[in-house]
C-alpha positions in Angstrom: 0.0 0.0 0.0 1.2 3.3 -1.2 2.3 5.8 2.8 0.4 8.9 2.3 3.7 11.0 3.2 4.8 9.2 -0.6 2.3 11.3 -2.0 4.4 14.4 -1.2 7.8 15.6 -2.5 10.6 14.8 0.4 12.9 17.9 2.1 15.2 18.9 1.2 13.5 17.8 -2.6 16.3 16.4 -4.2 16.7 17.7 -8.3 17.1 15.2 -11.0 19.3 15.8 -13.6 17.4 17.7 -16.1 17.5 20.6 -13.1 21.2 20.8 -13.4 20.7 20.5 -17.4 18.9 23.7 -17.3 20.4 25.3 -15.2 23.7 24.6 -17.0 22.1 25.8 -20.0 21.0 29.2 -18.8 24.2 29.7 -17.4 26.0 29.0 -20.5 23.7 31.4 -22.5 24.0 34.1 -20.8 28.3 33.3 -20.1 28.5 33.4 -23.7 26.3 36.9 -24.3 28.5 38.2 -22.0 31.4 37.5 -23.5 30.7 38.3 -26.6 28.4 41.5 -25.8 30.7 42.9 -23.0 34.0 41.5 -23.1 34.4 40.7 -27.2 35.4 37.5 -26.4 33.9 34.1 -27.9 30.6 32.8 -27.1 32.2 29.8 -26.8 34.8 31.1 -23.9 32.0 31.5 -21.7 30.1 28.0 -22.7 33.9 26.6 -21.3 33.9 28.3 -18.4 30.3 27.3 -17.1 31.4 23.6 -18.0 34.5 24.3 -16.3 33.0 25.7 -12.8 30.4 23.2 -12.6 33.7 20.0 -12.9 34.9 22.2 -10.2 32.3 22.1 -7.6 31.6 18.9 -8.4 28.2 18.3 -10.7 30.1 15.2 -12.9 30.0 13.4 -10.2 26.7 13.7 -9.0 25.6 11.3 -11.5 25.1 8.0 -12.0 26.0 5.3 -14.5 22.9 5.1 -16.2 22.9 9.1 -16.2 26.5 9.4 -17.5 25.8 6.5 -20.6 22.6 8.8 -21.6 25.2 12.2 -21.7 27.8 9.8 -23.4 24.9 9.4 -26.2 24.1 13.0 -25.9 27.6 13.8 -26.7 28.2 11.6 -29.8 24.7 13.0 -31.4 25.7 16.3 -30.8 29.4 15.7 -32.5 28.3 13.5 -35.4 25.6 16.2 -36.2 28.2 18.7 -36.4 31.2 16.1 -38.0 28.1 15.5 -40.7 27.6 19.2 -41.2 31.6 19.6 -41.3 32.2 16.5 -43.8 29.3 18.2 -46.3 31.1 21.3 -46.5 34.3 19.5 -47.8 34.7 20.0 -51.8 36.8 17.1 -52.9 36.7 18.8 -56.1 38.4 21.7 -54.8 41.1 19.5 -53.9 41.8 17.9 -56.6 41.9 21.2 -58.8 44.4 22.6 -56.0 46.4 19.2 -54.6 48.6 21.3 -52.5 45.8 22.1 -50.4 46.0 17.9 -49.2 50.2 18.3 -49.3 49.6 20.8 -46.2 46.9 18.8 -44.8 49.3 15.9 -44.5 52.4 18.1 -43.9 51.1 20.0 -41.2 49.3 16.9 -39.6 52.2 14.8 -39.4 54.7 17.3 -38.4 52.3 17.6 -34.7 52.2 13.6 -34.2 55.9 14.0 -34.6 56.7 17.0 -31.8 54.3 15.5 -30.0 55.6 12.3 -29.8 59.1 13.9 -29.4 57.9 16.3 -26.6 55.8 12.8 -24.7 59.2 10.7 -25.2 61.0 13.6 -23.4 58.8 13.6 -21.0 59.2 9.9 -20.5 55.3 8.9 -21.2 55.2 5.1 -22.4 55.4 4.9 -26.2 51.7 2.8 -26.5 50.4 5.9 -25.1 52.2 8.8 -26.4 51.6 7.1 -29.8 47.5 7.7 -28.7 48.0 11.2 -27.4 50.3 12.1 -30.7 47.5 10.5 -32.8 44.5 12.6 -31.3 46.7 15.6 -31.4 46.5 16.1 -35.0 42.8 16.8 -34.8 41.3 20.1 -34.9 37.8 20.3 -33.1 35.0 20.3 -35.3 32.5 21.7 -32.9 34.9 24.8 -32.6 35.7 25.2 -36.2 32.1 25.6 -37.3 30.8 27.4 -34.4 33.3 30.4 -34.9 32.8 30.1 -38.4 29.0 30.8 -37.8 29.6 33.4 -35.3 32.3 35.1 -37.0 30.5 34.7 -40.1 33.5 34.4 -41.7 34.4 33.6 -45.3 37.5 33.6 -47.5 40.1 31.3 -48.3 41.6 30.8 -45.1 37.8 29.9 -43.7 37.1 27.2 -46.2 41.1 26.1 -46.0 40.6 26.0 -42.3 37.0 23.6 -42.9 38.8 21.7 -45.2 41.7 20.7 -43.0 39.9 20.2 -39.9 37.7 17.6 -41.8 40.8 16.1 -43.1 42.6 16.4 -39.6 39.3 14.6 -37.8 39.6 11.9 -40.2 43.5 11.4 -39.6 43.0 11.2 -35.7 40.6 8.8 -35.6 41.9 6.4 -37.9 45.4 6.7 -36.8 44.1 5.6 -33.1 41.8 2.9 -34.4 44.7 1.4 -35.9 46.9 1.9 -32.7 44.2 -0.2 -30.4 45.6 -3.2 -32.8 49.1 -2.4 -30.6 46.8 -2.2 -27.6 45.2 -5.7 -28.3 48.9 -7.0 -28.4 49.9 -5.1 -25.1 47.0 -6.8 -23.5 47.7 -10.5 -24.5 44.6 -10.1 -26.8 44.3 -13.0 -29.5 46.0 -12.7 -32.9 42.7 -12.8 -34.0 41.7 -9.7 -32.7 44.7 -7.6 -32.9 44.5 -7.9 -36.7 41.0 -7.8 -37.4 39.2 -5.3 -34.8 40.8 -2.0 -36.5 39.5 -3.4 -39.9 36.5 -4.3 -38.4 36.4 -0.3 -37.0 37.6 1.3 -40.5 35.7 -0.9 -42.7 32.6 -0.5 -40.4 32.2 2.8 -40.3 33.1 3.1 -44.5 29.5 1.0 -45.3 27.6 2.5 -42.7 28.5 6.4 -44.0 28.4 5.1 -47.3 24.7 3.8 -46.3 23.7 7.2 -44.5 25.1 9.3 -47.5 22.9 7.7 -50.1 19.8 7.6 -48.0 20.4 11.3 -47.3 20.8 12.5 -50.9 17.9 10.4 -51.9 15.7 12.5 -49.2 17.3 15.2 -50.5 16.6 14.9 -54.1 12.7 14.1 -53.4 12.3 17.0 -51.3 15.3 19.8 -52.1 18.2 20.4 -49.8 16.2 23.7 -48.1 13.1 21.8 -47.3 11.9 21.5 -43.2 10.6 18.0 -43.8 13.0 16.7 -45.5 16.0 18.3 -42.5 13.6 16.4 -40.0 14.2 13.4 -41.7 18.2 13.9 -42.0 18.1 14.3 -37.8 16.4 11.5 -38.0 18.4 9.3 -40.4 21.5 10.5 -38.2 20.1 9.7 -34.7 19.5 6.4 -36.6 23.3 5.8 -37.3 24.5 7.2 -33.9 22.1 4.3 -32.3 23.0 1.4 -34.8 27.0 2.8 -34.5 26.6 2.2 -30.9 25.2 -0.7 -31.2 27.6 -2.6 -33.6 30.4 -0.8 -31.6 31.7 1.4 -34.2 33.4 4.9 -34.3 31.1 7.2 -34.7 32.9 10.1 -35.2 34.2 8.8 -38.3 31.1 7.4 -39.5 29.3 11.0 -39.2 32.3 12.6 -41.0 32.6 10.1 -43.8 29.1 10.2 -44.6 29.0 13.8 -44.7 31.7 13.8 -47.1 30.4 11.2 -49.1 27.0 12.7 -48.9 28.8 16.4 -50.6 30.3 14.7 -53.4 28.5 11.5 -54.2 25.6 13.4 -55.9 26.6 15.2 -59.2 24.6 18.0 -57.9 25.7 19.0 -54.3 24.0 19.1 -52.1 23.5 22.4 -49.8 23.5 22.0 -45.8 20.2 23.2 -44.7 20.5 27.0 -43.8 17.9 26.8 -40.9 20.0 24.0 -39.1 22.1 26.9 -36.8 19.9 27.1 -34.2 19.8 23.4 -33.6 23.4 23.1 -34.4 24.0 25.8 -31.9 22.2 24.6 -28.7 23.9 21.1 -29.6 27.1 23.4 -29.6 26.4 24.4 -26.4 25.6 21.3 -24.4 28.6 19.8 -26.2 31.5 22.0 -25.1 29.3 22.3 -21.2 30.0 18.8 -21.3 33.4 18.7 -22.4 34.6 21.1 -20.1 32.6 19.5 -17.1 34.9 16.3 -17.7 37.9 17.8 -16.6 39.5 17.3 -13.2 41.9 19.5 -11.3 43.9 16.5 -10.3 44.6 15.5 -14.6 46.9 18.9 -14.0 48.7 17.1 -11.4 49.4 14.2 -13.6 49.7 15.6 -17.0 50.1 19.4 -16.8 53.0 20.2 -17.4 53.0 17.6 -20.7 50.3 19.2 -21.5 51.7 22.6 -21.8 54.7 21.6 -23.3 52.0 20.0 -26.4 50.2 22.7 -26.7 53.5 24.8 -27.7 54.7 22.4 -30.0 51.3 21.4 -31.3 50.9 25.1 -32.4 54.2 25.5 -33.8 53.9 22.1 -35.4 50.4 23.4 -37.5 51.9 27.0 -38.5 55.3 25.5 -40.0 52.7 23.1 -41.9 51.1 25.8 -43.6 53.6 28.3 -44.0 56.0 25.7 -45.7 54.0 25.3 -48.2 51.9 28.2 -48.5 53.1 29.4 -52.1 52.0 26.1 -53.9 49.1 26.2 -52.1 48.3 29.6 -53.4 47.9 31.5 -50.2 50.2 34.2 -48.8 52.6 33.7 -45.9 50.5 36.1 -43.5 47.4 33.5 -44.7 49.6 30.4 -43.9 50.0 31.9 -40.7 46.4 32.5 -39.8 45.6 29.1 -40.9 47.9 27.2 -38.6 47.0 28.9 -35.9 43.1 28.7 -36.5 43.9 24.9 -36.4 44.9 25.1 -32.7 41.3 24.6 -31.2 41.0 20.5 -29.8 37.6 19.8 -27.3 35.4 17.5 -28.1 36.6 14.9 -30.7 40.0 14.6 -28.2 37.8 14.0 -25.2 35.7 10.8 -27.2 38.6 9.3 -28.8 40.1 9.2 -25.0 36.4 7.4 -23.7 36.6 5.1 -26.4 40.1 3.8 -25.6 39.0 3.5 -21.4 35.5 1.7 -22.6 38.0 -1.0 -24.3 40.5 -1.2 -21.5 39.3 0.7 -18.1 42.9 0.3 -16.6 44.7 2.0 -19.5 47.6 4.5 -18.5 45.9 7.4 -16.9 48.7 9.6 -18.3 46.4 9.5 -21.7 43.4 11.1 -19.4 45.4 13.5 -17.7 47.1 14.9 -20.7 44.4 15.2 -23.1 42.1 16.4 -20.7 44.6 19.4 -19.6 45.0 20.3 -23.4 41.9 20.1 -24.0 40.8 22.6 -21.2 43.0 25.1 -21.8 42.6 25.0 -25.8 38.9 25.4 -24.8 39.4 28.9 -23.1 42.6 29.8 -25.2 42.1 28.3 -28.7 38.8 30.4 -29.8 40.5 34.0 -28.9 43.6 32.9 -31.1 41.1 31.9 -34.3 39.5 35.5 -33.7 43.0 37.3 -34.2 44.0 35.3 -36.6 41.1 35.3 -38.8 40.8 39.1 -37.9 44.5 39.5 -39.0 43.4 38.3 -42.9 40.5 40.5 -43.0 37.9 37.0 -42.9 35.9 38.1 -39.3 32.7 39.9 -40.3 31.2 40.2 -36.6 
């Protein structure tokens, strides 16, 4: 029999977690208005921030592990909405009228896993893992790529160059530590079986699903017309559809979302245009992906892997301007737009921070020097890395707001 006192709320009343969802939110909204209304700063700076406090006093872990598997879902919907939006923007014929702009992808890409791996082996970090951290390195964030882009509304060719390579750079990252886990398998004693097969399995996985999500896309696409409400409900619907069955065949599905969204811009003879009505979706997913990001951090990763961390970030930097610059003339950019674009490709949040939960959902008792120097770069990247793609897009004339 139901006690009548049931009936009634208990006291203190205790908040679920949608409370501290909203309130997050608001407090993110109006973080990022002030930043960017009073302070000039990014709207994104602020978004950190709030994520950042709330690690601090302590909201992540407040919540459970049914709570934390529905955010971890949350998350990759949010990304692979935006790595699909960022893989449809990439013109592959562009690229193959101007080949130089893949020579300083790959340049500028391999030259940070190298310092990074140099700075990590200095450092004395085990080689599986500074391998992972040097692999996740070359990525620039997606989420903060197009968000700025958006805000800034920001065209020229260091924009699209900076689209282009962070698409490209997304793509190198996660491969590159798909194919590591095979080394992991082997660490672990893991059959022969699996260290050869799983990172097939991952690549060649995720190649038929986006191919599969690409065509289904530009078939709604060409019934309907790229600009049509319907037919955008039924592309959020197609990709929840993927994230779910990516989850459930265990693939990566940040390089599923990206692939298909490349495959879905150049498959169809016609382009197709990302639906211009998608901002304010993409925004609040914006939002509650870098409040979550930054709400993963802990104080004690700084203890760990700080001062690593620091040292990356340097080099990382460095690594991405010599890239472009190097190469700048072929490329058919000036030296001052080479500069710009290597440092617009500083930004790492989000991607970084699911490549590292990937690897601890395989092995939980991985080297926590992976977590703690990630997490530090990605924390301060989050607060420092959005203020550096404002100058520097400023410093080429390519910031309209």
């Amino acid at each position: 029999m139901t006690s009548e006192l049931s009936l009634f709320p208990g006291w203190p009343p205790t908040p679920d977690p949608v409370f501290f969802a909203g309130l997050a939110l608001v407090f993110a909204g109006l973080a990022g208005e002030i930043c960017f209304r009073r302070l000039r700063l990014p709207r994104i700076t602020g978004y950190a921030v709030v994520g950042l406090v709330g690690g601090t006093l302590g909201l992540s872990s407040m919540l459970d592990a049914q709570t934390s598997a529905a955010i971890r879902l949350l998350i990759d919907l949010a990304l692979g909405l935006l790595l699909f939006e960022l893989g449809s923007r990439l013109n592959l014929k562009w690229m193959r009228a101007n080949p130089w702009i893949i020579v300083t992808s790959g340049l500028e890409a391999s030259l940070t896993f190298v310092a990074v791996y140099a700075v990590l082996w200095v450092f004395g970090v085990a080689p599986l893992s500074a391998v992972l951290i040097a692999s996740i390195s070359m990525a620039t964030s997606p989420a903060v790529v197009i968000q700025l882009k958006n805000e800034l509304r920001a065209e020229g060719q260091v924009t699209e160059r900076l689209l282009a390579l962070a698409a490209l750079n997304s793509v190198y990252a996660v491969v590159a530590v798909k194919l590591v886990y095979g080394w992991m398998h082997q660490a672990y004693h893991s059959s022969v079986w699996v260290v050869l097969f799983h990172p097939l399995y991952l690549l060649i996985g995720s190649i038929v699903l986006a191919f599969v999500l690409a065509k289904a896309c530009n078939l709604i696409f060409r019934k309907f017309g790229s600009q049509d409400q319907h037919a955008f409900v039924i592309l959020i619907g197609l990709i929840m559809l993927m994230v779910a069955l990516v989850h459930m065949l265990k693939l990566p599905n940040s390089l599923t979302l990206l692939l298909a969204g490349i495959i879905f811009r150049n498959l169809d003879e016609r382009p197709q245009l990302w639906p211009a009505y998608f901002g304010t979706a993409g925004w609040l997913l914006a939002v509650v992906l870098f409040v979550l990001t930054s709400l993963a951090f802990r104080w004690e990763y700084v203890v760990i892997g700080g001062l690593a961390a620091a040292a990356i970030i340097v080099v990382r930097s460095i690594a991405k301007v010599v890239g472009t610059v190097a190469v700048a003339h072929q490329a058919g950019i000036s030296y001052k737009q080479a500069v710009a674009l290597g440092l617009s490709l500083c930004p790492m949040a989000s991607l970084a921070l699911v490549l590292v939960a990937d690897t601890y959902d395989i092995y939980p008792q991985f080297d926590p020097m992976l977590k703690a120097v990630v997490m530090s770069t990605i924390v301060v990247l989050q607060l420092v890395a959005p203020l550096v793609v404002y100058w520097a897009l400023a410093l080429v004339g390519e910031r309209k707001n």
